[in-house]
C-alpha positions as CSV (number, residue, x, y, z in Angstrom):
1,X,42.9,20.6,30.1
2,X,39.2,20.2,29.7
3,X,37.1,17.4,30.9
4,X,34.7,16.2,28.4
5,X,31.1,16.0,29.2
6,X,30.7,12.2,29.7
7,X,26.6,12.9,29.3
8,X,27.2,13.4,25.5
9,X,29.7,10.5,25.0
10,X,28.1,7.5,24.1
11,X,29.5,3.6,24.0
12,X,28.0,1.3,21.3
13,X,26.6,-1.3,23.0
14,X,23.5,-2.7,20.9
15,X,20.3,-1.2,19.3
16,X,16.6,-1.7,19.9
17,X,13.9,-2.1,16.9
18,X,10.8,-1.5,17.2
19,X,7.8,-1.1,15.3
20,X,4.5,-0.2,16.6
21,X,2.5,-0.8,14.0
22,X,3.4,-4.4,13.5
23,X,2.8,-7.2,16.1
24,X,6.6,-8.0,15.4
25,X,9.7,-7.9,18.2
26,X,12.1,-7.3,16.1
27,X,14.6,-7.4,18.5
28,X,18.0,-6.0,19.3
29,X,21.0,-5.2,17.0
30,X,24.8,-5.0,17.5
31,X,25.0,-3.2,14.1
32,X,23.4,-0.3,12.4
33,X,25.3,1.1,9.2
34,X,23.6,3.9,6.3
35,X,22.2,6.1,8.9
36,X,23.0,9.2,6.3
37,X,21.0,12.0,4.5
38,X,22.5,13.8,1.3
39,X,20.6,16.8,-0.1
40,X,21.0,16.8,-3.9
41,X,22.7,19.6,-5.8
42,X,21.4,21.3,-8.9
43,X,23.6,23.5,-11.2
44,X,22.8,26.1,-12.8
45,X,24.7,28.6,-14.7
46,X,23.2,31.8,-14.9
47,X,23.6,34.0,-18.6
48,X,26.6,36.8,-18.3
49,X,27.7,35.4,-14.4
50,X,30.9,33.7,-15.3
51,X,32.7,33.8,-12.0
52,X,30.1,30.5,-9.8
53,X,27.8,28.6,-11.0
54,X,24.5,28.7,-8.5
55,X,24.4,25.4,-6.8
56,X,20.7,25.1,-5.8
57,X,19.3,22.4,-3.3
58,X,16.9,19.9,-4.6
59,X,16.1,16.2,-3.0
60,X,17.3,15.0,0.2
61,X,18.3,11.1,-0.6
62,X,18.1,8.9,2.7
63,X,20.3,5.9,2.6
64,X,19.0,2.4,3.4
65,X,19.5,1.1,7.2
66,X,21.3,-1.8,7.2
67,X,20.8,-3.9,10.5
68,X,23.0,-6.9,11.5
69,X,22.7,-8.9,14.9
70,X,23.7,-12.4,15.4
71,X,21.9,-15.1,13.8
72,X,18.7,-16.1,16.5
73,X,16.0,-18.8,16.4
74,X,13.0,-16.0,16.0
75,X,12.2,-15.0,12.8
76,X,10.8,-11.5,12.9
77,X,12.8,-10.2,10.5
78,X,12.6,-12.7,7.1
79,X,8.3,-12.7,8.2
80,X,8.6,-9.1,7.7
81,X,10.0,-9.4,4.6
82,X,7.5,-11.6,3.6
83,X,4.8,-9.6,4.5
84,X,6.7,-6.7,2.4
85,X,6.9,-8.8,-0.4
86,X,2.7,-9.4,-0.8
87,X,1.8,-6.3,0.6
88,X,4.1,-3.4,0.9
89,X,3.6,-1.5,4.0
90,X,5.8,1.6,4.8
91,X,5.5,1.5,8.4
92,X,7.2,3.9,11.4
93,X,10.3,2.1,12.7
94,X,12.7,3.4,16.0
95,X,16.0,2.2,16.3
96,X,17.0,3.0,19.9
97,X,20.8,2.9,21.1
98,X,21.0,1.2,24.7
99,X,23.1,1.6,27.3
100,X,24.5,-1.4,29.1
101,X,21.0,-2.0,31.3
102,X,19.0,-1.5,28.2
103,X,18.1,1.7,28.8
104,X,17.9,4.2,25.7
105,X,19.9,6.8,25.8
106,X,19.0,8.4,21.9
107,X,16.0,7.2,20.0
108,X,15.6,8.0,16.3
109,X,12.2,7.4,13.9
110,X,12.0,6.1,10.6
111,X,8.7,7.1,8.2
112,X,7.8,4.9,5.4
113,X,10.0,1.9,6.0
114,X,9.9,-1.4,5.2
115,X,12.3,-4.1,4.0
116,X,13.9,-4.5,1.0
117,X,16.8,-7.1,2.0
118,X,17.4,-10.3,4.2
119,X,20.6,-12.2,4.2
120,X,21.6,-14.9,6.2
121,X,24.7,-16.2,7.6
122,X,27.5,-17.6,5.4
123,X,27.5,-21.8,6.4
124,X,30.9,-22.5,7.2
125,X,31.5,-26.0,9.6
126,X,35.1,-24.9,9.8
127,X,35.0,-21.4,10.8
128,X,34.6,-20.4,14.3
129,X,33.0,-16.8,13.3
130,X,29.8,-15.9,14.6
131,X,27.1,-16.1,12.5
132,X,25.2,-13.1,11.1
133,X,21.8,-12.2,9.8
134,X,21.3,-8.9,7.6
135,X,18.1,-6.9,7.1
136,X,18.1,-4.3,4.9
137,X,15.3,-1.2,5.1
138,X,15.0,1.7,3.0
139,X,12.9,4.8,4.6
140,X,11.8,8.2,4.1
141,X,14.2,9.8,6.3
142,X,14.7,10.1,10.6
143,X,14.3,12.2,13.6
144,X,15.5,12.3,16.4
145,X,13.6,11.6,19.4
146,X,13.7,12.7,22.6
147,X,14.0,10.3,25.2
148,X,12.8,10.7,28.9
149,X,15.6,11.0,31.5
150,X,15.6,8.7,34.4
């Protein structure tokens, strides 16, 4: 039996914001969903080759990021929508994944994002659910970063 390589295994525990350009904390996130890249497909059949189609790449399509944490008293994120909405910005964003100290263990970058989406927590006096804000950022794609080992 093999032992897996526990340096390679990662727990979700929350993700880190950040972005330099803007004097903005955006703070910390206990959801991150869209992280996805699709490269488009073009057909084309070629005259006389009837046995494939060429399938030729075209476009890589980034999906939006769509971040969730629980609903806080500082409002970085709707202020940055606002600032999107008069003047839009694409700015370099990270999204770091923390460990349980806060340390990050794998840092990715964002070109060109800004955002496009802010919702705010259903009101419900009878539920006991936590309540969630949404922010919504489309991009130009990621990398990964590297990040210093400790």
């Amino acid at each position: 039996m093999t032992i897996p390589n526990k340096d390679i295994l990662f727990h979700q525990s929350h993700f880190e914001v950040t972005i330099p350009t803007l004097k903005i904390d955006v703070g910390f996130f206990t959801q991150v969903q869209g992280m996805s890249a699709q490269v488009d497909v073009m057909e084309y059949p070629e005259g006389g080759r009837n046995d494939y189609v060429h399938k030729l790449p075209t476009r890589i399509k980034h999906t939006n990021l769509t971040l969730k944490r629980g609903m806080t008293t500082e409002g970085a994120l709707l202020e940055w929508l606002k600032k999107t909405v008069v003047n839009a910005e694409p700015i370099e964003m990270s999204l770091s994944l923390c460990d349980y100290e806060g340390k990050p263990i794998q840092t990715w970058s964002f070109a060109g994002a800004y955002p496009v989406k802010w919702s705010g927590p259903d009101a419900n006096a009878g539920g006991n659910e936590m309540m969630v804000e949404t922010l919504e950022v489309a991009h130009h794609g990621a990398v990964s970063v590297p990040v210093a080992k400790s």
